[in-house]
BALOBA-1460 file (C-alpha; in Angstrom, 3 decimals):
// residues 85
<rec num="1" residu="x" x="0.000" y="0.000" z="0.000"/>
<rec num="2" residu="x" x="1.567" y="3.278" z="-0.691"/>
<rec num="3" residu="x" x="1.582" y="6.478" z="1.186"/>
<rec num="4" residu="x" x="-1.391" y="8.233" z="0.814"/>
<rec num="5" residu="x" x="-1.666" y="11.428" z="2.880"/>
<rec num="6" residu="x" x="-0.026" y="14.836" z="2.251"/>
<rec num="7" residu="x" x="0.734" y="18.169" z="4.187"/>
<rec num="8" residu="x" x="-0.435" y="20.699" z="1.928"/>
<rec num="9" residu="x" x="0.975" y="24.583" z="2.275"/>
<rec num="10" residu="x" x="-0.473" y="27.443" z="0.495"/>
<rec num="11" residu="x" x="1.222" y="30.748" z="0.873"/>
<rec num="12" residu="x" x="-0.541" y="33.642" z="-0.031"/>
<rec num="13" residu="x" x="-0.040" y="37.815" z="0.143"/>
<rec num="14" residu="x" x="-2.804" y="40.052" z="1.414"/>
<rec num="15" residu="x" x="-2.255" y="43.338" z="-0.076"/>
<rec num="16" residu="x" x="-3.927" y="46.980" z="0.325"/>
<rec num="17" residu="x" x="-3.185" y="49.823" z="-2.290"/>
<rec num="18" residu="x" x="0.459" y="49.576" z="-2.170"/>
<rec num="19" residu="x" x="1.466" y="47.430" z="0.438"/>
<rec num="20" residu="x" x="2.254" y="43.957" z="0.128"/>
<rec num="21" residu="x" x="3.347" y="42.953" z="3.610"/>
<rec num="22" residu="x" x="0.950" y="40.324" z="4.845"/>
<rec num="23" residu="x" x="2.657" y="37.278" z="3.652"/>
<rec num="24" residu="x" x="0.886" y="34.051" z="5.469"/>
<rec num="25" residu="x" x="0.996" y="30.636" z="5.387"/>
<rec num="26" residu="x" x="-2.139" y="27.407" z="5.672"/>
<rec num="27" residu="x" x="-1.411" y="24.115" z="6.699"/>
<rec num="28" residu="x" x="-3.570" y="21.321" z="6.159"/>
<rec num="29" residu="x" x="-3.768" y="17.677" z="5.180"/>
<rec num="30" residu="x" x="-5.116" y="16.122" z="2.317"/>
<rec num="31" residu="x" x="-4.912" y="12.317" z="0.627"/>
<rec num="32" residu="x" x="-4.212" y="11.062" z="-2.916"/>
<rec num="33" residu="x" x="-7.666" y="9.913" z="-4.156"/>
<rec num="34" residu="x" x="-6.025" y="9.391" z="-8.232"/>
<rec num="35" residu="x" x="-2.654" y="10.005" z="-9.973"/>
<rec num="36" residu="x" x="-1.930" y="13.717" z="-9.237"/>
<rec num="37" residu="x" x="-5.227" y="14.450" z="-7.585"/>
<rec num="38" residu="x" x="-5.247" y="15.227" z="-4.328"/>
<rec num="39" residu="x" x="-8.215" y="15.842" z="-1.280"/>
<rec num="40" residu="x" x="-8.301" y="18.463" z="0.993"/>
<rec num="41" residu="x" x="-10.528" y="20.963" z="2.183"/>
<rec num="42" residu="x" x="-11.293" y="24.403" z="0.865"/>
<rec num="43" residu="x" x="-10.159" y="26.267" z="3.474"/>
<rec num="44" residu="x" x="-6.713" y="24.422" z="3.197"/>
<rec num="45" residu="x" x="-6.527" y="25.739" z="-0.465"/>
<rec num="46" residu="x" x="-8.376" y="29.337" z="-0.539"/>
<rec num="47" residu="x" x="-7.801" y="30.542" z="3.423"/>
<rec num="48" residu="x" x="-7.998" y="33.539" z="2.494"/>
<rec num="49" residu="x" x="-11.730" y="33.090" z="2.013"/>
<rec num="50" residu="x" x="-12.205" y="32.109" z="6.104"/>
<rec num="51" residu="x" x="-12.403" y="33.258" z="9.396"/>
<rec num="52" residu="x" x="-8.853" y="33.491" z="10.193"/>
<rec num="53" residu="x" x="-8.641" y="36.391" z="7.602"/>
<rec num="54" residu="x" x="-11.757" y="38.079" z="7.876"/>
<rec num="55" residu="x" x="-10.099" y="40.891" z="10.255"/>
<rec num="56" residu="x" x="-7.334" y="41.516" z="7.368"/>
<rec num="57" residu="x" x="-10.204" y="41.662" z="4.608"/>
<rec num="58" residu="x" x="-13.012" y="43.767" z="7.258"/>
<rec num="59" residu="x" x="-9.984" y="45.805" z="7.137"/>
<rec num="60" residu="x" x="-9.612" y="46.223" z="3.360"/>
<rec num="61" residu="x" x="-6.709" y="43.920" z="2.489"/>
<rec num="62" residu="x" x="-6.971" y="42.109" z="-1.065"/>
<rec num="63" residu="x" x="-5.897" y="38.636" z="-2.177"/>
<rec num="64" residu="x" x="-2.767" y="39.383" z="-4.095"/>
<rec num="65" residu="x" x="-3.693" y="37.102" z="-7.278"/>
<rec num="66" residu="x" x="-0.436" y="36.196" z="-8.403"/>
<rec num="67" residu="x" x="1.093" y="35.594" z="-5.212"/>
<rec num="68" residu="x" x="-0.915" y="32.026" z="-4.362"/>
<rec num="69" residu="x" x="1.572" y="28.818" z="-4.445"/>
<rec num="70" residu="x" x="0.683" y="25.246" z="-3.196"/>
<rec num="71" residu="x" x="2.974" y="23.003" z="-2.297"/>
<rec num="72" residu="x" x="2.414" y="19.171" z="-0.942"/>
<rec num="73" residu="x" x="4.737" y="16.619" z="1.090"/>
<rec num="74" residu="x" x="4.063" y="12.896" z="1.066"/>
<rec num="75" residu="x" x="3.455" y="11.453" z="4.452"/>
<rec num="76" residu="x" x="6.648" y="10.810" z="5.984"/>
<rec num="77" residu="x" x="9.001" y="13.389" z="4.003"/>
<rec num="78" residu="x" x="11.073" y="15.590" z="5.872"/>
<rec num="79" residu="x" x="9.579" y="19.352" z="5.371"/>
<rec num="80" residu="x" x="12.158" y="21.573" z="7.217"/>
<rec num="81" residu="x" x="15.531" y="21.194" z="6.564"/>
<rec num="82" residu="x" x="18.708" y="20.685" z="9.002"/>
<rec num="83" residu="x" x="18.596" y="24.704" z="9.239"/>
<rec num="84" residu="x" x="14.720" y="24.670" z="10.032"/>
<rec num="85" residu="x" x="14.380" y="26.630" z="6.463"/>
């Protein structure tokens, strides 16, 4: 049986006018249901749409588009390096 669960990060920048300071970070878990298709929950993916940001938006902060990266680690794999980086 292979591995089938992942940690899945999604980093994402708020921005308002200008600024583009509010870098932040989701962690979640998700499984392999198929050959590069992967489970999870929405909030894992878009947090940006949930509670945890609804100060930063209430406070006119934007999703910076462009700024939105996934990335997934196999159950088991080591995700910080010797430095903690």
């Amino acid at each position: 049986i292979e591995r089938s669960l992942v940690l899945v990060a999604t980093r994402y920048v708020l921005e308002r006018g200008e600024e583009r300071e509010l870098e932040l970070l989701s962690l979640g878990t998700g499984f392999v249901v198929a050959d590069g298709c992967v489970a999870t929950n929405k909030h894992v993916v878009e947090p940006w749409k949930f509670a945890s940001c609804a100060q930063h938006l209430a406070e006119g902060w934007r999703l910076a588009e462009d700024s939105v990266v996934w990335a997934l680690w196999p159950e088991g794999a080591r995700v910080l390096d010797a430095q903690g980086q």
